[in-house]
N, C-alpha and C positions, 0 to 999 in steps of 0.2 A: 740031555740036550744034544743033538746032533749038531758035531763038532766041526768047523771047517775055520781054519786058523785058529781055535779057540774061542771062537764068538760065539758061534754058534749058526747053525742053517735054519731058515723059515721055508715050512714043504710047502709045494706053489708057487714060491718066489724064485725067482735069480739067484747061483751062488757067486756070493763076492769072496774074492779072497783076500779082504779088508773092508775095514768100517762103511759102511754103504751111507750115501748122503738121500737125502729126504728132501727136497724141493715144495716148498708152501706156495700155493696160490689159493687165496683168501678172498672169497666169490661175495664178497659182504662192502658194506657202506662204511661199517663201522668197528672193524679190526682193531687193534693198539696199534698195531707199526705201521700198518700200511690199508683200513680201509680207503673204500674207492677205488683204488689204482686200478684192479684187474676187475671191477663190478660190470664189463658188457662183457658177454661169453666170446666175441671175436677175440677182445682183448685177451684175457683170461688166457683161452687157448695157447696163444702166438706166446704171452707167458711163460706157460709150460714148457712148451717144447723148449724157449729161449732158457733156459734153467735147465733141459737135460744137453742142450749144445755145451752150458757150461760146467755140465759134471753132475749133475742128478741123476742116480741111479732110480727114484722112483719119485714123484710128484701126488705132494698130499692135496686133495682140494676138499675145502669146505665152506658152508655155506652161510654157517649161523658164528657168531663173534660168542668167544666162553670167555672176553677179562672180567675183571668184577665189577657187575653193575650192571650187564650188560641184558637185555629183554631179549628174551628169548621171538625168535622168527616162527612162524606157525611153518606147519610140515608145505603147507605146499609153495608159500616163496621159498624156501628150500630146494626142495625140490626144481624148484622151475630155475635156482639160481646153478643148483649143481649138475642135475644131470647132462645138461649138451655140453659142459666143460668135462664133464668122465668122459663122455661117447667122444669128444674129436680129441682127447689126447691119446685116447683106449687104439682112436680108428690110425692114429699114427706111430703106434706101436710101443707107447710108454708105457711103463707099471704104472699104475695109477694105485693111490691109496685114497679112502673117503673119507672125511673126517666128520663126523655124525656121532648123533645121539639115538637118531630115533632106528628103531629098525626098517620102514617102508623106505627111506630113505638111504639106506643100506641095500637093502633087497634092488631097489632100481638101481643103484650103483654097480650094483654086481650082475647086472642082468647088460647095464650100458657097456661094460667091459671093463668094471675097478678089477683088482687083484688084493686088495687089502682093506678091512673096514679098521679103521683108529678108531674111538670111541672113549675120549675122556674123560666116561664114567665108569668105564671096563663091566659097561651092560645091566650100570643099575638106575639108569634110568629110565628106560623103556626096558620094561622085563620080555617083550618079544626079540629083544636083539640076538640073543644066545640061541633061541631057536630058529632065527632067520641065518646066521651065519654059521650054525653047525649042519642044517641043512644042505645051504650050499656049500658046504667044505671051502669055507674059506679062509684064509690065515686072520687071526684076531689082534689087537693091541688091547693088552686089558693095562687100565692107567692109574695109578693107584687117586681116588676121588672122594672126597668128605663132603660134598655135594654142591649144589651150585652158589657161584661167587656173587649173593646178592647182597648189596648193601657195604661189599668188603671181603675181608679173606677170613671166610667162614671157619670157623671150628677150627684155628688154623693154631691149638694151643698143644703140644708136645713138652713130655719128661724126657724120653728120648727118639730124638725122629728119627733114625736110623733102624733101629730096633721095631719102631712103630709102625713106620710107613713097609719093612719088610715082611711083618706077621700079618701087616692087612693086605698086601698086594700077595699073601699068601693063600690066605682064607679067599680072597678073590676070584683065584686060579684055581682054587680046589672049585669053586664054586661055577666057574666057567667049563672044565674040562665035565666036572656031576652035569652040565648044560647040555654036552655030546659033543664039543671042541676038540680037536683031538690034539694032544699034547706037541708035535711038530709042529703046530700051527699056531701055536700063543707064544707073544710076546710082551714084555713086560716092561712098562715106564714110571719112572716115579713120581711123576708129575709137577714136575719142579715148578712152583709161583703158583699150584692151586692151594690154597688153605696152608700157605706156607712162606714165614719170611725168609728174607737175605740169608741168615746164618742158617734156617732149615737147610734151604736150598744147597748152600757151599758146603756142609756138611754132609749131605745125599752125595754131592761128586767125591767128595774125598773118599769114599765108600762105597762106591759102585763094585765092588767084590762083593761086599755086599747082598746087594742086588743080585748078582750074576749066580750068584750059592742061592738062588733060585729053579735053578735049573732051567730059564728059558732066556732065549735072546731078547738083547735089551736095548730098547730105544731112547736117548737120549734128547730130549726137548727143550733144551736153552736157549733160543735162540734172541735174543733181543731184548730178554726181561730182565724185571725190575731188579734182579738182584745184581746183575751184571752191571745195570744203572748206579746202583748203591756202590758198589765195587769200584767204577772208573770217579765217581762224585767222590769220597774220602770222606772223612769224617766233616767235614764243613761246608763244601761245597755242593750243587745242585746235579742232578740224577745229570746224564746226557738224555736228548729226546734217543727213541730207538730205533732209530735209521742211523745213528751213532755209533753204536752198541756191534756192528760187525766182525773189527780188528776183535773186541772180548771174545765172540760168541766163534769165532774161527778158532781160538785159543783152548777154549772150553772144547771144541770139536778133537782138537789135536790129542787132550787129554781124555776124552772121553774115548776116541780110538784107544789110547794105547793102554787104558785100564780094561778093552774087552771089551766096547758098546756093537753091536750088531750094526746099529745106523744113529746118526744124526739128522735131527728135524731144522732143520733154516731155512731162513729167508733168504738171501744171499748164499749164492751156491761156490760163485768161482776160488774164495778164499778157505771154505771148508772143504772143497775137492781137493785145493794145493795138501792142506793141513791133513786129511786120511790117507792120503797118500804119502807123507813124508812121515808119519807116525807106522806105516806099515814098512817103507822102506827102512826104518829105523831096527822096527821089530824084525824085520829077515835077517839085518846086520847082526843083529842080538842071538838070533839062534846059528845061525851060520858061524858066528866068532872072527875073528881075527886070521885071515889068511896070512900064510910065512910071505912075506916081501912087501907087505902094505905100507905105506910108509907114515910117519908121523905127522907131526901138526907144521903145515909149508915145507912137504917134503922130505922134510929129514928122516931117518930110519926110526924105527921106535926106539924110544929111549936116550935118542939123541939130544942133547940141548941146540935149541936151536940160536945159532946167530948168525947176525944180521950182516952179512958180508956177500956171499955167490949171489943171493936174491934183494936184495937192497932192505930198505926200512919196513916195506912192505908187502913185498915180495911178489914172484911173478903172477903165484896163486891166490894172493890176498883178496878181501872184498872191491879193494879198489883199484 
């Protein structure tokens, strides 16, 4: 993996020197968290851009809804939904990334001016995708996928998912580079909420090392789902709808920078841009160390106990 803070660098792309955020606009009627919103390409567009004003490094757009249940969109409303949303974020200088199944729909993306095909079958759904994208040399996301979510969360049954989902999202990436992808260029997601419940899922992030002892930079996708739902509902209580689901998926973002994620995929940009970014100033604190004269917690020197006397109850530096 070509290393840049430890994350790792994608050739083609931007180097960040921190967890890079992923910006979603979802060109569909019928999304989980937010179909319609952005379904005319004016809207869509202005979108976009409004998502990298607020801290997206790179804006995914797609055109077909993958939750489960979901029917699949024939290539050419695809098509017709996605590409002038690539061409006018492309023409105003965003990284664009395309989020596709099929390859012709790839191929026009990257021809419109994407920079990135995502593809959450990692190209085994259209077996033309690996030679449309190693053609044109372009950076790949291979996602690890047990195939499409019809009827429910398919095949979604693990002895150990950790171990599982890391030997198949291996065999995937041998399987993609044997394609003519060339190793800088693939990235790796584990697909968290495909053929996967709550506990999969929270146990994929607890282990995102994991993941990374893959040797390719890794894209993190939580943003809004159901596990996160399961998580903030408790053991009794009901899911939040997932326009809810932000404050989690910011949290998840923060942790996911600071285990080594390459980028994070959201909805909501301005609270995971706060979050990689204080996850990174954390990380330079970490390696840098402790400077001689820094002082302790309200000032006091280190190792000082502190009371409440020169700065009152709660002090000049307090929260409040």
């Amino acid at each position: 993996m070509n290393n840049l803070s430890g994350r790792g660098r994608v050739a083609g792309l931007p180097a960040w020197d921190r967890c890079a955020v992923m910006g979603v606009v979802n060109v569909t009627p019928d999304s989980f968290s937010d179909g319609g919103r952005w379904f005319d390409t004016t809207v869509a567009v202005k979108h976009g851009l409004d998502l990298v004003t607020e801290g997206a490094d790179l804006v995914d757009v797609g055109g077909e809804s993958t939750r489960p249940g979901a029917t699949r969109v024939d290539e050419a409303e695809e098509l017709r939904r996605v590409i002038p949303v690539v061409r006018g974020l492309a023409s105003e200088g965003v990284a664009v990334s395309v989020d596709t199944m099929r390859a012709s729909v790839a191929e026009r993306s990257l021809a419109a001016g994407a920079a990135l095909v995502n593809d959450v079958s990692g190209g085994l759904a259209d077996p033309a995708m690996i030679p449309v994208v190693a053609d044109a040399g372009a950076p790949f996301v291979v996602m690890h996928w047990r195939g499409f979510l019809r009827g429910g969360n398919t095949d979604g049954v693990y002895e150990d998912v950790v171990t599982e989902v890391v030997d198949e999202l291996h065999a995937r990436v041998e399987a993609v580079l044997a394609g003519g992808i060339a190793p800088d260029r693939v990235v790796v997601d584990p697909g968290l909420g495909f053929s996967k419940e709550a506990g999969h899922d929270l146990a994929l992030l607890a282990h995102l090392d994991r993941l990374r002892a893959l040797g390719h930079p890794l894209l993190v996708a939580a943003s809004r789902k159901r596990f996160l739902g399961r998580v903030l509902a408790g053991p009794e209580g009901a899911p939040p709808p997932a326009r809810e689901r932000d404050a989690a998926t910011a949290a998840v973002s923060a942790l996911a920078a600071q285990a080594g994620a390459w980028a994070v995929r959201v909805h909501e940009v301005r609270a995971t841009a706060d979050a990689v970014r204080v996850a990174r100033a954390v990380e330079g604190a970490r390696t840098a160390g402790t400077a001689p004269g820094v002082t302790g917690e309200r000032g006091a020197p280190p190792g000082t106990a502190y009371a409440p006397g020169a700065e009152g109850e709660r002090g000049a530096e307090g929260d409040r």
